[in-house]
PAPALUM-842054 format. One record per residue (C-alpha): residue number from 1; x, y, z. Coordinates in steps of 0.05 Angstrom, whole numbers, always signed. Each point is the difference from the previous one (the first is absolute). Last residue first. Example, Ala and Ser with C-alpha at 12.3 -4.5 7.8 and 13.67 -1.06 7.14 Angstrom:
2
    nr       px       py       pz
     2     +273      -21     +143
     1      -27      -69      +13
END
This chain:
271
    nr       px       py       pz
   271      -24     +481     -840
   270      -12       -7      +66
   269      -56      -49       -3
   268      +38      -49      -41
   267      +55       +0      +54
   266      -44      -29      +53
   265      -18      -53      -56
   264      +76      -23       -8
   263       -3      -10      +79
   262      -56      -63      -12
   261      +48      -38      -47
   260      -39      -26      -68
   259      +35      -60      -23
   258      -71      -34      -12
   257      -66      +47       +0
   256      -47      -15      +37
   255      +20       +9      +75
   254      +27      +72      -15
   253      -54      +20      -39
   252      -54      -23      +51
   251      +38      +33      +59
   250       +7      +65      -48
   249      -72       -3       +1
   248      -22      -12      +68
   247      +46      +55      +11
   246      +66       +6      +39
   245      +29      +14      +64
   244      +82      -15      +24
   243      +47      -52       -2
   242      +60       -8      -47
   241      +71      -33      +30
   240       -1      -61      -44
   239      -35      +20      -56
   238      -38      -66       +3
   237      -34      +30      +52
   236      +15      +14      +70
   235      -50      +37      +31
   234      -74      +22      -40
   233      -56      +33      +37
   232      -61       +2      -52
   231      -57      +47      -19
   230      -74       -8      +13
   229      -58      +32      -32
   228      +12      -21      -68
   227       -8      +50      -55
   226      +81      +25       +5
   225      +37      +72      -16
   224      +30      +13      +66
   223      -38      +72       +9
   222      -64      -29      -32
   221       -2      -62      +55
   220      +13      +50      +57
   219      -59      +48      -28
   218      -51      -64       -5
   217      +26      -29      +64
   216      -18      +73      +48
   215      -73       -6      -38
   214      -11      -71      +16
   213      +20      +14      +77
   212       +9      -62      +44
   211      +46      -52      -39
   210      +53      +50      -28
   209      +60      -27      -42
   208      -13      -71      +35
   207      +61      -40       -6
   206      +19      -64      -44
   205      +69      -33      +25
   204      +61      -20      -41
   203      +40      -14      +39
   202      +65      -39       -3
   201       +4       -6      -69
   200      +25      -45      -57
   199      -31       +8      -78
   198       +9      -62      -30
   197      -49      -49      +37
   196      -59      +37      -33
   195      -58      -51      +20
   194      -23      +28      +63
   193      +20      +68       -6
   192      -45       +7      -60
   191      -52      -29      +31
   190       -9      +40      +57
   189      +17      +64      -57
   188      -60      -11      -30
   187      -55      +62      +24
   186      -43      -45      +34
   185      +41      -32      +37
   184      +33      +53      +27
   183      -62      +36      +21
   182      -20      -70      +36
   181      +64       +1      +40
   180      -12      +83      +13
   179      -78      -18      +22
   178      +24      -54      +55
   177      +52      +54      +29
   176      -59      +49       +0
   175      -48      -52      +34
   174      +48      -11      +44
   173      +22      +68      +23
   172      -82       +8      +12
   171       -1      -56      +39
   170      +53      +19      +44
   169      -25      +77       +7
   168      -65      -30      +21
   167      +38      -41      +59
   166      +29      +66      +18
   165      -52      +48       +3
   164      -40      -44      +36
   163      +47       -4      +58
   162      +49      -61      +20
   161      -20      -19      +75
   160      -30      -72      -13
   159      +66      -13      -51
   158      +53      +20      +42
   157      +51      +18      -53
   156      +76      -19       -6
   155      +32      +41      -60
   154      +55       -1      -48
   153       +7      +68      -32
   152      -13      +23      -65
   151      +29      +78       -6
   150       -3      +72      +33
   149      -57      -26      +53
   148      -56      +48      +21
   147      -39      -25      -70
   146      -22      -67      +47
   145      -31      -53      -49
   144      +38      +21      -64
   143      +72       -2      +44
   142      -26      -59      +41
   141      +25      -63      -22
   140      -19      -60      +31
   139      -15      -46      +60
   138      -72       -3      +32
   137      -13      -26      +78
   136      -55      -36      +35
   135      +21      -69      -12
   134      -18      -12      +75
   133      +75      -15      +25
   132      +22      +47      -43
   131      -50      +64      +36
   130      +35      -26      +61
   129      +68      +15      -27
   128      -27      +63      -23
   127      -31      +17      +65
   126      +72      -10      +28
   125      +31      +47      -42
   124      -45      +52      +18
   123       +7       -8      +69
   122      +72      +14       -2
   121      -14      +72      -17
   120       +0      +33      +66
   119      +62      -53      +19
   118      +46      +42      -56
   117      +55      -46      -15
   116      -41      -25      -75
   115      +18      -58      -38
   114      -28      -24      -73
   113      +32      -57      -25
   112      -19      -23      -65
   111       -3      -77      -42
   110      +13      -28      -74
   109       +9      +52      -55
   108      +36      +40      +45
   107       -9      +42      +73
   106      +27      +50      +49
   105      -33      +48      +43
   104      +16      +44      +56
   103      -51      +45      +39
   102      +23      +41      +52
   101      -37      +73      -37
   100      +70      +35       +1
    99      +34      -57      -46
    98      +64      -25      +25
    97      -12      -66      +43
    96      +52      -35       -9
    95      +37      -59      -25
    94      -59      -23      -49
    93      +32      -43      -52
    92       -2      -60      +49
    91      -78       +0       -2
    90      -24       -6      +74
    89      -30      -54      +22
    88      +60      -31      +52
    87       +2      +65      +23
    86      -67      +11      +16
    85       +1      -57      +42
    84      -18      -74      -21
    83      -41      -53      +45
    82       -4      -70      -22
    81      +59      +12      -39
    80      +25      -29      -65
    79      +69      +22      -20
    78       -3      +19      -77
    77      -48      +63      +17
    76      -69       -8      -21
    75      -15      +61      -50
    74      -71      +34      -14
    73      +20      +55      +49
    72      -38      +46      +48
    71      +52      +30      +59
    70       -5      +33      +68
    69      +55      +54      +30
    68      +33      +12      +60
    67      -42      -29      +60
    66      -18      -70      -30
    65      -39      -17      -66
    64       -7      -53      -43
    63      -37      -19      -61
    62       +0      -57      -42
    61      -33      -18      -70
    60       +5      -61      -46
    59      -57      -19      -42
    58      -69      +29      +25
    57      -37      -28      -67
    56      -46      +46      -42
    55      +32      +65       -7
    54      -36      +56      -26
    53      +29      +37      -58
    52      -52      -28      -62
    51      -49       -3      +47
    50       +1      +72      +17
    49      -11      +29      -67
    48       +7      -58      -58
    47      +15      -75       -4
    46      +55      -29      -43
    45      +50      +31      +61
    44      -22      -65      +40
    43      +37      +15      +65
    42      +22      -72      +30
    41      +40      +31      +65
    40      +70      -29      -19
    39      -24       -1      -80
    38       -9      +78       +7
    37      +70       +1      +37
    36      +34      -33      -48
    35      -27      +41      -58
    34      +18      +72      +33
    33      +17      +36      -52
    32      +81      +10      -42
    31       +8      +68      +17
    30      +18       -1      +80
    29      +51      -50       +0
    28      +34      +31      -62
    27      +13      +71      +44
    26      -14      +66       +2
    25      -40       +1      +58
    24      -74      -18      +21
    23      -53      +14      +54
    22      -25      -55      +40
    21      -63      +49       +9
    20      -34      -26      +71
    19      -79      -12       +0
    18      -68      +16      +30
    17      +16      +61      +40
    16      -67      +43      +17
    15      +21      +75      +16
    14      -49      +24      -58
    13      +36      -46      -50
    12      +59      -40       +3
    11      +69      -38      -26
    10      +52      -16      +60
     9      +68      +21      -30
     8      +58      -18      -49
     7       -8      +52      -65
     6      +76       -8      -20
     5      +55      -28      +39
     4       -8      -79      -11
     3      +39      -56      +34
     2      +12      -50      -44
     1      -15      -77      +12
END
């Protein structure tokens, strides 16, 4: 696990806490998901809003507390214990607690630590712990669920306590991420990543040029010259070092048309 520095803290609304930020940092561990630990607690991300974050097994989950800190993690330490400590619990890439708030977090694909040395805020810890034990408790992403934070962060959410607001938010990121896959479809280019094996890249990943206002996506989609209402987020492409945005429609030309290399189309538009 990595510790993380960015947007770690207890997530809330109207002085109700009902989860903890993991937070995030510039590192691999912290861009690659969090697949092993959605198969740890059996989340079923084919379903959508709540369901599709909610876990649906305990799996493995301790908590401990004594007089100088408390700590949540989805780890069991190599020397089984009857009865651990904090210590033993917490993640060894946390050596301190730096952050003003108390909170330190580190996680991976597979498991997270969260650890707090402020007893006021120990109890929120430990209702999460209990919240596992009842399968009460959502893990995800919050950056389109919670605006407050900067970028996606890893989340633990008390399920009973979430608000409204936020479930509805979930569905609706959903139903917008469900929309984009059938957008892509429809327009060819799926398919023509599917079956062109020559062109190599990285990414090349469909985004929304403005889902919510029609009239804001009509005068972006004039300014960039395309028809399609979504452009595309390409990194590492068979031009070695080229990434960047393009159309629908130089994505189509570029897929199509053997030999073509993705940068020479950047210089195209310059001329």
């Amino acid at each position: 696990m990595r510790r993380a520095f960015n947007n770690v803290g207890f997530v809330g609304e109207d002085d109700i806490i009902f989860g903890v930020s993991l937070g995030s940092d510039f590192t691999s561990e912290h861009e690659w998901g969090y697949g092993g630990i959605k198969r740890k607690f059996d989340i079923n991300d084919k379903k959508s809003g709540i369901k599709g974050r909610k876990i649906n097994k305990v799996g493995t989950i301790l908590y401990a507390e004594n007089d100088e800190m408390c700590v949540l993690t989805s780890r069991e330490p190599w020397d089984e214990k009857k009865e651990y400590t904090p210590e033993d619990l917490l993640a060894s890439d946390i050596s301190g607690f730096m952050n003003d708030n108390g909170l330190e977090t580190a996680w991976n694909e597979d498991d997270f630590c969260v650890a707090s040395n402020k007893k006021e805020d120990f109890h929120y810890l430990k209702e999460m712990y209990e919240a596992f034990q009842k399968k009460n408790i959502a893990i995800c992403f919050i950056n389109a669920q919670m605006p407050a934070f900067d970028n996606a962060s890893l989340s633990i959410l008390v399920v009973d306590k979430l608000p409204k607001t936020v479930t509805d938010a979930m569905a609706y990121a959903d139903k917008k991420s469900d929309n984009l896959i059938a957008y892509e479809k429809k327009i060819g280019i799926t398919k023509l990543k599917e079956k062109n094996e020559e062109k190599y890249f990285m990414a090349c990943n469909p985004r929304w040029i403005d889902y919510d206002d029609p009239v804001v996506r009509e005068e972006m989609k004039k300014e960039l010259g395309t028809k399609y209402d979504v452009r595309f987020w390409v990194n590492y492409s068979d031009d070695d070092d080229n990434y960047g945005w393009y159309t629908g429609e130089q994505i189509i030309e570029w897929l199509s048309t053997p030999g073509l290399k993705l940068k020479s189309l950047n210089k195209k538009e310059e001329k």
